[in-house]
C-alpha positions as CSV (number, residue, x, y, z in Angstrom):
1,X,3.2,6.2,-24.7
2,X,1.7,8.5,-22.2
3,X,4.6,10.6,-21.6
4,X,5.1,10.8,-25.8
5,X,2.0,12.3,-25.9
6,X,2.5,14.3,-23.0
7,X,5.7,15.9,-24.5
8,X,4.2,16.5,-27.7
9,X,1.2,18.8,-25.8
10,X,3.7,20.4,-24.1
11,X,5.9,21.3,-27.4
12,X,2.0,22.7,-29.4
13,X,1.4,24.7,-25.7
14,X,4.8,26.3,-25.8
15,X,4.2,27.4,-29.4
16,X,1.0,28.5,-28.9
17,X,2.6,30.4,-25.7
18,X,1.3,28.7,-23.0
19,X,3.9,27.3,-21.3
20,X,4.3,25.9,-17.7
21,X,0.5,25.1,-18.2
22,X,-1.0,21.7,-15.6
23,X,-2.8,19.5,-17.6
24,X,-3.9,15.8,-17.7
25,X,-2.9,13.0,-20.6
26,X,-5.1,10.0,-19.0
27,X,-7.0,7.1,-20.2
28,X,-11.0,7.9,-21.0
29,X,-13.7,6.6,-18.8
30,X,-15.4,5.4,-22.1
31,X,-13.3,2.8,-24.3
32,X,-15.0,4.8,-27.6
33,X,-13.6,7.9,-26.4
34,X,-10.0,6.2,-27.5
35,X,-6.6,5.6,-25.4
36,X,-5.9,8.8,-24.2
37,X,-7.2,12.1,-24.1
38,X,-6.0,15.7,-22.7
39,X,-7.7,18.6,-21.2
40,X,-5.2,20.8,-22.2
41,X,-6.7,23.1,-24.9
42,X,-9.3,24.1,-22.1
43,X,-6.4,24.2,-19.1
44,X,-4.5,26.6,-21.4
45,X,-7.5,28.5,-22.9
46,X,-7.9,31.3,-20.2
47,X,-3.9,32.1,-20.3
48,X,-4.5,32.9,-23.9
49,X,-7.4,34.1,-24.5
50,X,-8.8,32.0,-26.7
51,X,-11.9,29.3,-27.4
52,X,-11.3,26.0,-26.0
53,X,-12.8,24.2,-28.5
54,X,-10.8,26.3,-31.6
55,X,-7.5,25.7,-29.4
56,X,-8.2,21.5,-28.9
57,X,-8.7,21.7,-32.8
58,X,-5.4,23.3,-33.5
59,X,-3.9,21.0,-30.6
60,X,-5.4,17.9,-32.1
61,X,-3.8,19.2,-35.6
62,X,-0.5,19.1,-34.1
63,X,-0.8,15.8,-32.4
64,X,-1.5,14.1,-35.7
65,X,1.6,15.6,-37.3
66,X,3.6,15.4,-34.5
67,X,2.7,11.4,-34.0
68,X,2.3,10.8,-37.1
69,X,2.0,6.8,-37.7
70,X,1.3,6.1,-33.8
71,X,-2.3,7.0,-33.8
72,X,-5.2,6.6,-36.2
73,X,-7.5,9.2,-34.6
74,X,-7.7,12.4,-33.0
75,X,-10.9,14.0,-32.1
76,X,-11.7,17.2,-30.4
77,X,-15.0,15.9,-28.1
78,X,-17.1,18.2,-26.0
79,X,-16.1,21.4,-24.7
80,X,-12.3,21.3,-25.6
81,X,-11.0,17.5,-24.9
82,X,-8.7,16.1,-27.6
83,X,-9.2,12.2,-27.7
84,X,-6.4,10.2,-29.2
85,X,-7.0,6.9,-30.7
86,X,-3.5,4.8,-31.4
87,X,-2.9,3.1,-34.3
88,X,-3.1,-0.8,-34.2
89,X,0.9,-1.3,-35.4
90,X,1.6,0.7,-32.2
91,X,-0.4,-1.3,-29.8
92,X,1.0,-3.7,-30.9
93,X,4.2,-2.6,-30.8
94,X,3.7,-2.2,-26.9
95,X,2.2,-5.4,-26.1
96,X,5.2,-7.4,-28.1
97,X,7.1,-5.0,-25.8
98,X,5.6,-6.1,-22.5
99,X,6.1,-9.4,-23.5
100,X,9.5,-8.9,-24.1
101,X,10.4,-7.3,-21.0
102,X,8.3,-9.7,-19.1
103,X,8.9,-9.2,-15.0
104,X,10.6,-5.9,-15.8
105,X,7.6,-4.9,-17.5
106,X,6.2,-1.5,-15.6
107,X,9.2,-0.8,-13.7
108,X,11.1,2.8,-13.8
109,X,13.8,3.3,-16.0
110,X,16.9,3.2,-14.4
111,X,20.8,3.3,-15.1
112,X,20.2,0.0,-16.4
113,X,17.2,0.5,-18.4
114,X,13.6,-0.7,-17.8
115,X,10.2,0.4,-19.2
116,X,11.1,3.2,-22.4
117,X,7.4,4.9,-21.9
118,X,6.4,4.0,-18.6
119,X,4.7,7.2,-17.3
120,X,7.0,8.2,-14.3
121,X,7.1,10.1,-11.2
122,X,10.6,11.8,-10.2
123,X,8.9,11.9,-6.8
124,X,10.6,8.4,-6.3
125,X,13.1,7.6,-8.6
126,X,16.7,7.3,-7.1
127,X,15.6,8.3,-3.5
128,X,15.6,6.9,-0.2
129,X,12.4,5.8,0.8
130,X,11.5,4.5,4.5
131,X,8.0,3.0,5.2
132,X,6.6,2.2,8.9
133,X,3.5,0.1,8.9
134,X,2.2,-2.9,10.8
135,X,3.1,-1.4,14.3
136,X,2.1,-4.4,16.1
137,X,2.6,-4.1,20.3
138,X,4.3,-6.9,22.2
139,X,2.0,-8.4,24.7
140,X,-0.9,-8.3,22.9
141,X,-1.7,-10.8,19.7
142,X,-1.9,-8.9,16.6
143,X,-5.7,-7.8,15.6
144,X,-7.0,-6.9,12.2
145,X,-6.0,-3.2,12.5
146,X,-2.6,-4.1,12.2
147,X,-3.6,-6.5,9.4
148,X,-5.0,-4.0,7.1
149,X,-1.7,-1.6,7.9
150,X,1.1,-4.8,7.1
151,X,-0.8,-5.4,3.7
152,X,-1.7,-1.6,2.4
153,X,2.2,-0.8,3.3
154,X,3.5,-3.9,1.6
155,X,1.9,-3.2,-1.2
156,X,2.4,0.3,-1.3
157,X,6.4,-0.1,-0.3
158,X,6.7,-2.5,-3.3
159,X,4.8,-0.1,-5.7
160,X,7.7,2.9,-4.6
161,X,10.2,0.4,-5.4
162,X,9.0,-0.3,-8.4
163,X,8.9,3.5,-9.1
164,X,12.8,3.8,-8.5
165,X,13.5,4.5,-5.3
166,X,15.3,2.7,-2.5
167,X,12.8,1.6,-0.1
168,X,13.4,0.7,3.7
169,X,11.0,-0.7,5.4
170,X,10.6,-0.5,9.5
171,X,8.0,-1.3,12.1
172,X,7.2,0.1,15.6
173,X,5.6,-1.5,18.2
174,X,4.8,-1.0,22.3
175,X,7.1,-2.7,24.5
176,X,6.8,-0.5,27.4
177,X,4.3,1.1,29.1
178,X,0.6,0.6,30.5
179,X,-0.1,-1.8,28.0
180,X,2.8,-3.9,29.0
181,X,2.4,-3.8,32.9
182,X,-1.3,-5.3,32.2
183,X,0.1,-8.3,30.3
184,X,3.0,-9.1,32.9
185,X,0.8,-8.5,35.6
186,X,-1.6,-11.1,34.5
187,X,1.1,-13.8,33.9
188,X,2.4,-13.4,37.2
189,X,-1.1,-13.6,38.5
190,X,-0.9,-17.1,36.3
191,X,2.2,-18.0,37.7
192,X,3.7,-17.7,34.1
193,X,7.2,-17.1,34.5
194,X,8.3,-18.0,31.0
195,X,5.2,-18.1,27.9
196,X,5.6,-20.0,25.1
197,X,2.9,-18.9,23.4
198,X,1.5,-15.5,21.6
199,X,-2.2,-16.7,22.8
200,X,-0.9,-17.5,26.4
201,X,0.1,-13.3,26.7
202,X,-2.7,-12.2,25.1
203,X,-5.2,-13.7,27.3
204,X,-2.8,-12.4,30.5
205,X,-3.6,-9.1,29.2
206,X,-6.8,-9.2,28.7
207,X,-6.8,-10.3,32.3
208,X,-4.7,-7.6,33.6
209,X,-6.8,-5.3,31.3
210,X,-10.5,-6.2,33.1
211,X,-8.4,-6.3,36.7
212,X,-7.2,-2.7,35.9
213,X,-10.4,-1.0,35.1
214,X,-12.6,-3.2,37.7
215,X,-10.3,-3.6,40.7
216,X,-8.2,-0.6,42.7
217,X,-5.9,-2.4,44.2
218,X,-5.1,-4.2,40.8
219,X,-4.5,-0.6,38.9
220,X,-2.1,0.3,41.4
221,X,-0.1,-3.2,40.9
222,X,0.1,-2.7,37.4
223,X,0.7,1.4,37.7
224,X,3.7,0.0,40.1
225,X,5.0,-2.5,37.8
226,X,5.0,0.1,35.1
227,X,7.1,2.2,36.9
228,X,9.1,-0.7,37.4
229,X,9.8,-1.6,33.8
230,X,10.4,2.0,33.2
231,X,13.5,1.6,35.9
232,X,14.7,-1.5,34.7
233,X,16.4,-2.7,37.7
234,X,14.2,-5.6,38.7
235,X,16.1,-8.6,37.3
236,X,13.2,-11.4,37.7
237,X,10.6,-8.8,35.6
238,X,13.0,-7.7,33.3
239,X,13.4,-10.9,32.5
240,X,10.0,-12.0,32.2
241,X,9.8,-8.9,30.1
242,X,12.1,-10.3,27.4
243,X,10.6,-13.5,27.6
244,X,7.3,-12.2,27.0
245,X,8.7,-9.7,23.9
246,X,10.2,-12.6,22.5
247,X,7.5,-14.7,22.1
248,X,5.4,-11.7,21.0
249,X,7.7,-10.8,18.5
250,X,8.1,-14.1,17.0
251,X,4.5,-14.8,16.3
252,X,4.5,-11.1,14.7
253,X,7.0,-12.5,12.2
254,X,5.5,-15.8,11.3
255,X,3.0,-13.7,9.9
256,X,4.5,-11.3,8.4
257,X,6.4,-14.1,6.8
258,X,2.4,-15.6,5.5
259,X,1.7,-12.1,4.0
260,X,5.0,-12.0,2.2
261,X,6.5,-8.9,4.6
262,X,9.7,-8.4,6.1
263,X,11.3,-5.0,7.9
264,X,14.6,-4.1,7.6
265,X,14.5,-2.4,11.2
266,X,12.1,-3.7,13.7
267,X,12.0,-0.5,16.3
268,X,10.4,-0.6,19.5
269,X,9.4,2.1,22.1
270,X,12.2,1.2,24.7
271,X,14.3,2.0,21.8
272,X,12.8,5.5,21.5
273,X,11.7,6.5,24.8
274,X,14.9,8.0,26.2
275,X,15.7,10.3,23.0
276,X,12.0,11.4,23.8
277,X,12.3,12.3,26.7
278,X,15.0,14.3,26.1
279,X,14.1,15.9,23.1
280,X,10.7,17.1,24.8
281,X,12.5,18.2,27.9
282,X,14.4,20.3,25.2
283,X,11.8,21.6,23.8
284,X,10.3,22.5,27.2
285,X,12.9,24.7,27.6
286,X,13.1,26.5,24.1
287,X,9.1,26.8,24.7
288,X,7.6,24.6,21.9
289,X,6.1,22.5,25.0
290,X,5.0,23.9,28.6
291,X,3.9,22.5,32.1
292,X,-0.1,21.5,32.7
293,X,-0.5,20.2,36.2
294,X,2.9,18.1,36.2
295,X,2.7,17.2,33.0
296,X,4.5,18.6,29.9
297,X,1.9,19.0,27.1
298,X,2.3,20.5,23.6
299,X,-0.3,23.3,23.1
300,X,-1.8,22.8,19.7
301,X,-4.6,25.3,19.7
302,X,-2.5,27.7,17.8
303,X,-1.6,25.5,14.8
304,X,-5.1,24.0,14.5
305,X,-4.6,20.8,16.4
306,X,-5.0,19.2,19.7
307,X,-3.4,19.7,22.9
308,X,-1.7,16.8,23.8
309,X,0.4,15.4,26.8
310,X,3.7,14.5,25.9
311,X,5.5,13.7,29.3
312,X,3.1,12.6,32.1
313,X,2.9,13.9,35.7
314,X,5.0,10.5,36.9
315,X,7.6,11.3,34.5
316,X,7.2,8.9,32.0
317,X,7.0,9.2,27.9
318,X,3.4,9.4,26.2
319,X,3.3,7.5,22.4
320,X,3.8,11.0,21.2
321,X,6.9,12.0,22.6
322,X,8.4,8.4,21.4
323,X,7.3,9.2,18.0
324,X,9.3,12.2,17.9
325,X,11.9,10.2,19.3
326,X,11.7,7.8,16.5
327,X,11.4,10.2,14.0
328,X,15.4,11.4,15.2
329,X,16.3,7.5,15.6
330,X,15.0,6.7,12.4
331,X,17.1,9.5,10.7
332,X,20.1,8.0,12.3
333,X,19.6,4.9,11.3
334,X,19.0,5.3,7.9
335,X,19.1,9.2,6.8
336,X,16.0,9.5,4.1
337,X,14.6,12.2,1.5
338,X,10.8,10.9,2.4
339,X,9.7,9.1,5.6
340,X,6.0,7.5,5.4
341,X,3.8,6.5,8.2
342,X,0.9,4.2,8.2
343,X,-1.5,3.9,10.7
344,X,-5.4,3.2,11.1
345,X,-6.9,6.3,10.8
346,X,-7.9,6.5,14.4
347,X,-4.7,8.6,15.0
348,X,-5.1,10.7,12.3
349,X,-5.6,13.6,14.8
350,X,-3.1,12.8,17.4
351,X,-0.3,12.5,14.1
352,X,-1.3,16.1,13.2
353,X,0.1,17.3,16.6
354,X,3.1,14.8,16.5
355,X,3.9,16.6,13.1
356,X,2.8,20.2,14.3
357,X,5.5,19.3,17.4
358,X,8.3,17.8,15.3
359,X,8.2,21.0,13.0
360,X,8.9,23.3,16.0
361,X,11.9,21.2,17.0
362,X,13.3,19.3,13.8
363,X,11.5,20.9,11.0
364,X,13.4,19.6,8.1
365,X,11.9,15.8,9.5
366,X,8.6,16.9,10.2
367,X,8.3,17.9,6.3
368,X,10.0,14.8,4.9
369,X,7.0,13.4,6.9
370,X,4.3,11.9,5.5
371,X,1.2,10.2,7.5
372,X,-1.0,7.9,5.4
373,X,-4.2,6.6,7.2
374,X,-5.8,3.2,6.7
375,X,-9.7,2.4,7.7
376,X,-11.3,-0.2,9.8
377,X,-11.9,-3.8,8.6
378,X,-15.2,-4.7,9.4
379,X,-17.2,-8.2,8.6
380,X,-20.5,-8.2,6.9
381,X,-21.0,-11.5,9.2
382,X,-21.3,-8.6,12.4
383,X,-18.5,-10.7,14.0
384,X,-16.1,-8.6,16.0
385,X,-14.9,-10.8,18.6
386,X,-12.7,-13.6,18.9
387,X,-12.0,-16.1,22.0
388,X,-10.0,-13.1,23.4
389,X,-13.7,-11.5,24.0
390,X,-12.6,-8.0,22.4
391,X,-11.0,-8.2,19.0
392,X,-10.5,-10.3,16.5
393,X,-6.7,-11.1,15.8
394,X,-4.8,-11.8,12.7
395,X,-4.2,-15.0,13.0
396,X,-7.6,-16.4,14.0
397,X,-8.3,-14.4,10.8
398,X,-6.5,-16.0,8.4
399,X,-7.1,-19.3,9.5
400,X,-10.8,-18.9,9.1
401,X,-9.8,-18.1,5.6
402,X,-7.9,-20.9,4.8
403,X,-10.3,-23.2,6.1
404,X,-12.7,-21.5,3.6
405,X,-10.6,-21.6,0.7
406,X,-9.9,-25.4,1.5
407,X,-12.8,-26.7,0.9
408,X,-12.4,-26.2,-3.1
409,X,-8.8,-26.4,-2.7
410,X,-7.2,-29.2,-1.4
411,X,-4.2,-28.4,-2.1
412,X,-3.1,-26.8,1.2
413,X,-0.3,-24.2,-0.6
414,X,-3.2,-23.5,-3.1
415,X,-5.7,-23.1,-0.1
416,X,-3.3,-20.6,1.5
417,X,-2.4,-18.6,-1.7
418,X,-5.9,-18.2,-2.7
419,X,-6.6,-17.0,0.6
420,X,-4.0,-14.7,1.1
421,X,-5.1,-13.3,-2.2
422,X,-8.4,-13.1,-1.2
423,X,-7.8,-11.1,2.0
424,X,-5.7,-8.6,0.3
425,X,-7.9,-8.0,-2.4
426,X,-10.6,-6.8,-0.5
427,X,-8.3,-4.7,1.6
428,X,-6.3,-3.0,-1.1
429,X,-9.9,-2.7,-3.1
430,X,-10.4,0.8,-0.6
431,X,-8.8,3.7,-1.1
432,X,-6.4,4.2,1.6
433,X,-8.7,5.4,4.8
434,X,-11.9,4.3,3.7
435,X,-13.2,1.2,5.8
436,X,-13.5,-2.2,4.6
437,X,-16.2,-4.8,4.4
438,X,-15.1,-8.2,4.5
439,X,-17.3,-11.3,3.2
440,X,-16.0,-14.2,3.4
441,X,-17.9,-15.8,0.8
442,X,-17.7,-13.0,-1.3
443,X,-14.4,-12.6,-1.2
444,X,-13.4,-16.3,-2.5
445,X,-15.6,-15.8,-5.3
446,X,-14.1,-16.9,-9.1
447,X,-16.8,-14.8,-10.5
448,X,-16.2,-10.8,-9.9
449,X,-14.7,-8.7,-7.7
450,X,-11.9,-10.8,-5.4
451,X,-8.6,-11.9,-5.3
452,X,-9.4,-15.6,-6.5
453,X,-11.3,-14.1,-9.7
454,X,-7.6,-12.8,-10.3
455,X,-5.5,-15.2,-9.7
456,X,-7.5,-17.8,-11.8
457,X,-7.6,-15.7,-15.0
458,X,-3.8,-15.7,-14.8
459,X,-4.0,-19.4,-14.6
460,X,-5.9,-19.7,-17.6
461,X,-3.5,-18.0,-19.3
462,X,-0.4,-20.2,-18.0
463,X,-2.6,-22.9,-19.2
464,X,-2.9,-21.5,-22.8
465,X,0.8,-20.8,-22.9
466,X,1.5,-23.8,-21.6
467,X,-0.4,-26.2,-24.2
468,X,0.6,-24.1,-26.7
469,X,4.5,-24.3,-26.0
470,X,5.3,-26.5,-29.6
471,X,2.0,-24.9,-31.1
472,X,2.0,-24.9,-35.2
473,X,-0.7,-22.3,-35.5
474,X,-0.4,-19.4,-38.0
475,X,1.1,-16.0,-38.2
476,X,-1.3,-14.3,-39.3
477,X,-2.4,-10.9,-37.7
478,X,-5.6,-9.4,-36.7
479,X,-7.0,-6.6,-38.9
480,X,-7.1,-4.5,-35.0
481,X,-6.1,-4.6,-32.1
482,X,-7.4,-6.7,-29.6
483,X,-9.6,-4.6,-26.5
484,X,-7.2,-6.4,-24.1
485,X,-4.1,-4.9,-25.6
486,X,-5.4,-1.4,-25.7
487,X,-5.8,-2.3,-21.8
488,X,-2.6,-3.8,-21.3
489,X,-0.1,-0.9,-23.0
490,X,-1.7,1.3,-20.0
491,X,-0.2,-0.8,-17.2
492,X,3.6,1.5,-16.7
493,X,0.8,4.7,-16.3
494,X,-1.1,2.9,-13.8
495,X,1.5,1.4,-11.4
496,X,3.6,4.8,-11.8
497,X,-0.1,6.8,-10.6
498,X,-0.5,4.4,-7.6
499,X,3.0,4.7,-6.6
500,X,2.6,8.7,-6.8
501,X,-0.6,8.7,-5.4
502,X,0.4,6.4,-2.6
503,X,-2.8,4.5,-3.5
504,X,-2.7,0.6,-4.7
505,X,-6.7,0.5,-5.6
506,X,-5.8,2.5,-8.9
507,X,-4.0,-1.4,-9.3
508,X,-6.7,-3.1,-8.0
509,X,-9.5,-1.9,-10.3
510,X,-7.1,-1.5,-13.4
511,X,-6.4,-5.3,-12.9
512,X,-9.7,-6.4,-12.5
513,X,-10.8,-4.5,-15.1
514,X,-7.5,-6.8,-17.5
515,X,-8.9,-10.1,-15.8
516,X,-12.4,-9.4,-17.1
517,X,-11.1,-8.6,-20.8
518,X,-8.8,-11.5,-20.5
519,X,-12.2,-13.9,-19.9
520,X,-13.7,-12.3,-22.4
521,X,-10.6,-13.0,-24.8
522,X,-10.8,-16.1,-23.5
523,X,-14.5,-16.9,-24.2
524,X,-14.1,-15.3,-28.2
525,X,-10.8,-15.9,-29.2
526,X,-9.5,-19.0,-30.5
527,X,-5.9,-19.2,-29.8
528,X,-4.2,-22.4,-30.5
529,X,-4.4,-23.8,-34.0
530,X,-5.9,-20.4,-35.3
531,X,-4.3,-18.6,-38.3
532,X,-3.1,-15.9,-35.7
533,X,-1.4,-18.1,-33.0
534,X,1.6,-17.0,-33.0
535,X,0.1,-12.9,-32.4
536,X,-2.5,-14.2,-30.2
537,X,-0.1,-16.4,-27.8
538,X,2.3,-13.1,-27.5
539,X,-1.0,-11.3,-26.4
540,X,-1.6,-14.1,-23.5
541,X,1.8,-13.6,-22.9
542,X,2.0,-9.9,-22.5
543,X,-1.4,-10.4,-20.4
544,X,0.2,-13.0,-18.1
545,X,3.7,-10.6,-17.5
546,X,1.1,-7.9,-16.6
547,X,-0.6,-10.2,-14.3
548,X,1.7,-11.4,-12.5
549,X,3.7,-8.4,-12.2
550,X,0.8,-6.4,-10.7
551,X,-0.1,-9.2,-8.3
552,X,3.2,-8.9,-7.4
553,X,3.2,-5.7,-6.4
554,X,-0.2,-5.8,-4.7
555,X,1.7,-8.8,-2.8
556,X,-0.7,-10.8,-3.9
557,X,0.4,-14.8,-5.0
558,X,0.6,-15.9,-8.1
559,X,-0.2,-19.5,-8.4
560,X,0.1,-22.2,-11.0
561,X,-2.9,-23.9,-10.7
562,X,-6.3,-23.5,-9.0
């Protein structure tokens, strides 16, 4: 519906001689104010030369003829805004569609059809996407950073998919370096020759960790054995090293698996560091990077950003030159129009200088490249330690979760999904790069703002629909339209805006907005045995197939009973 209205401004701007003019067609703030509205008449007023409010009444004129039966009402409101109320025959029309499409509901068109109004994006549709998020090192457990990463990039990976495009999805983690000589060198201190467990590693490097910052001799082991791994010709540590990356990687994907994530390439920096090396040592020599005290740095004063060290003075790769290793391994693997990076938006700064870098040497990747930051999870308990003694990992994380939820679930797939959903609701909540409180009890709430408060409107509605399978009720329909379905017509704008603006809280609130009409539907509306059954069960329809295909793309479960 947007993008009819949107075409029929654009056709009353052209013959009014403003063409090419930006404008918005978006959903009012205030219910009263109708289903759409347009800033149009006062984006094109200054081209022309005339009164905003006189131009939004000879827009809103045009509107009316141009859409004829699909709206009721069209108002010109405040200082040029043309408010467009739609007629009750075509929300209806749109929810009976919804609930026809049912899981296709929302999605782009494509060759083979899909939503016919769904406001679109041609930023996605048909092209190769590839996503990096999680980023999860080997040797250390996962921590809550890289939680808040795996879920924002599911969720925003299935939202470009649903947009059209072809979406890979890849991961990058630390297999070499510093961080890796710590954890080896506390197993062998532990006489670990082959771990078994992701908990067993982590506490070795937390131990090689303290050792390297409190104890000289240690830091030159561990500086030795980083060399070492760098070489590759010790056959005992190499193979300890495996082991250990094994292991590592294994817990990584069990829970990936919990949070409903998979990557199509799983990329790791001993896959990136010799293309770094050389592509730096390239550079070096066309000038983008020069020599600082043995070490080959990028100077980023020039281009607003920092200075950085790209190849240390022992000859080995920083994290930036293996990002601009990846970036060319990446493009090998799987050649993209758009490559999207997600990290915690600690390394904001340090991905400006990666970029600034790549553009001197591979330009055409560096603008295809696209950095999107995440924010810090924090818990309003004050808790942020685990039995580690310096983060709090992922998987102690959940767990507390579950536990939680288990206590009104008993159910253990129930307590799982409700917790899953509760932890990714107040993650995805946040814009992208603003930080996160997490309550516990807050989160696992049925009344508010939460995943659970979601997922168990949707199973009110699988109950109606359910019961009322063989229902005998009328056919009757409503004099107007119900709020809910003036909600639910908007849901192809809002997952097309999110996928756009790379930002899955436009979901979040739009949905928790549709619960809360939904329980108030709910609470007025009598829907089995009422004259208007049959029109009232294809609204709970339509509401569930919105539901659920939003939870969906948030990731979050859907399930069948709570």
């Amino acid at each position: 519906m947007e993008e009819r209205i949107r075409k029929a401004v654009e056709e009353a701007l052209t013959k009014a001689g403003a063409s090419g003019v930006a404008f918005t067609v978006e959903r009012p703030g205030e219910v009263a104010h109708g289903d759409y509205a347009t800033n149009a008449a006062m984006a094109a007023a200054k081209m022309l030369g005339r009164n905003p409010r006189e131009l939004a009444d000879s827009l809103a004129e045009h509107l009316t003829e141009t859409l004829g039966a699909v709206v009721s009402h069209v108002a010109v409101a405040g200082p040029g805004f043309v408010n467009i109320t739609l007629a009750r025959e075509a929300v209806a029309l749109a929810v009976a569609e919804a609930d026809a499409q049912g899981s296709e509901w929302g999605k782009a068109k494509t060759a083979e059809g899909g939503s016919p109004d769904a406001s679109q994006s041609e930023a996605f549709r048909g092209k190769r996407i590839i996503i990096e998020y999680s980023n999860p090192n080997a040797f250390k457990e996962m921590h809550i950073g890289h939680l808040v990463g795996t879920v924002v990039g599911e969720a925003v990976s299935r939202l470009i998919e649903n947009a059209g495009a072809v979406v890979k999805r890849d991961t990058f983690g630390g297999d070499i370096g510093p961080n890796v000589a710590k954890a080896l060198w506390g197993l062998q201190k532990k006489g670990i020759s082959e771990p078994t467990t992701a908990g067993e590693i982590g506490a070795a490097y937390t131990e090689g960790s303290n050792a390297y910052e409190s104890d000289p001799s240690a830091k030159a082991e561990i500086d030795a054995l980083n060399q070492a791994i760098y070489a590759g010709t010790d056959a005992e540590l190499m193979g300890l090293w495996r082991k250990g990356r094994d292991v590592s990687v294994e817990e990584f994907r069990r829970i990936w698996g919990l949070l409903g994530t998979h990557f199509d390439f799983e990329f790791f920096d001993s896959d990136t560091t010799e293309a770094g090396l050389r592509i730096v040592r390239d550079g070096l020599k066309k000038g983008v990077f020069e020599m600082s005290d043995g070490a080959v740095i990028y100077n980023g004063e020039a281009k607003g950003v920092h200075t950085m060290v790209f190849i240390t003075s022992h000859d080995t790769p920083t994290y930036e030159a293996k990002d601009i290793g990846l970036a060319f391994l990446k493009e090998e693997r799987w050649p993209s129009d758009r490559s999207i990076v997600i990290t915690g938006n600690e390394q904001t700064g340090r991905f400006k200088t990666v970029l600034a870098a790549l553009a001197d040497v591979a330009p055409l990747l560096s603008k295809k490249t696209v950095h999107l930051a995440t924010g810090f999870l924090k818990l309003s308990s004050g808790k942020m330690s685990s039995r580690e003694g310096n983060v709090i990992t992922t998987a102690d994380f959940i767990t507390s979760v579950i536990e939680r939820a288990s206590e009104k679930n008993a159910d253990a797939l129930i307590a799982e999904q409700v917790a899953i959903g509760a932890i990714k609701f107040m993650i995805l909540r946040q814009a992208p790069g603003s930080d996160i409180m997490f309550d516990e009890e807050k989160s696992l709430s049925l009344e508010g703002d939460s995943g659970p408060y979601l997922q168990y409107a949707l199973v009110r509605a699988k109950k109606i629909l359910a019961y009322g399978a063989n229902g005998e009720g009328g056919s009757e329909e409503p004099a107007e339209a119900y709020p809910i379905e003036r909600l639910i017509l908007h849901y192809p704008e809002v997952v097309a805006r999110a996928a756009r603006e790379l930002a899955p809280n436009l979901l979040v609130n739009y949905l928790t907005e549709l619960a809360g009409e939904w329980n108030s539907f709910y609470a007025k509306e009598q829907v089995l045995g009422s004259p208007e059954e049959a029109y009232k069960q294809r609204v709970a329809r339509a509401f569930a197939d919105t539901m659920i295909n939003g939870l969906t793309l948030l990731g979050i479960p859907t399930p069948e009973r709570m």
